[in-house]
N, C-alpha and C positions, 0 to 999 in steps of 0.2 A: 406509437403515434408521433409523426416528426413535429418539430415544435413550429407556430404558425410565425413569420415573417411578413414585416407591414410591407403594403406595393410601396413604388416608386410618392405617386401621390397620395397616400392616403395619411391622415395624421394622426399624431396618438392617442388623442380619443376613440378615435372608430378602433384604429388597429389594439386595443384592449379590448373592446366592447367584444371584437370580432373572436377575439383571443378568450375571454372569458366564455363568452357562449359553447366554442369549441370544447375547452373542458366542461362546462356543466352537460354538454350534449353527452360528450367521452363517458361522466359520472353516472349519469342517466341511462345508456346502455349498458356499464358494466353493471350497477344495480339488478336492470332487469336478467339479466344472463344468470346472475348470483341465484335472483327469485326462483328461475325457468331451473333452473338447475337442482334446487332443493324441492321444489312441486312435483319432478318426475320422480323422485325417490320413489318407493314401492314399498310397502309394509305390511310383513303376515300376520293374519292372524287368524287362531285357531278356534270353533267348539268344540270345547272338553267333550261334550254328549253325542257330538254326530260324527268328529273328527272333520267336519268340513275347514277348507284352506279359504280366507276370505283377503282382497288386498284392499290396502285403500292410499293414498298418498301424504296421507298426516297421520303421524301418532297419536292417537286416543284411547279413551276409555268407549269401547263400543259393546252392544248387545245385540243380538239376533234371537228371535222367539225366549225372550226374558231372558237368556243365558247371558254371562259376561263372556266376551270373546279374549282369549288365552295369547299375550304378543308372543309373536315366534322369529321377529330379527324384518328384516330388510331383504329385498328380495334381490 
């Protein structure tokens, strides 16, 4: 991101105002990319009983028909 430069007439009040939002914008979109990126992850998991593969996108503690479902990694 090139770094922002005040115009000819603007004074330095505005041109920080304009400067700060710039970054909190820049902080704001990389946070969400960070979010976006760790929600698509993929996570197996297994029952022991039927062998079925189930995914979900967050790690937990999960059950299907009472059984606890068995973590098997990241897809």
């Amino acid at each position: 991101m090139p770094l922002p430069t005040p115009s000819k007439n603007e004074n330095e009040s505005d041109f920080r105002k304009k400067s700060k939002s710039l970054f909190e914008k820049a902080d704001e979109e990389y946070q969400a990319s960070m979010c976006e990126e760790e929600s698509s992850a993929d996570y197996k998991y297994r029952n022991p009983k039927t062998g079925e593969v189930f995914t979900y996108t967050r790690r937990g503690l999960y059950k299907k028909d009472g059984v606890v479902l068995v973590y098997k990694g990241k897809t």
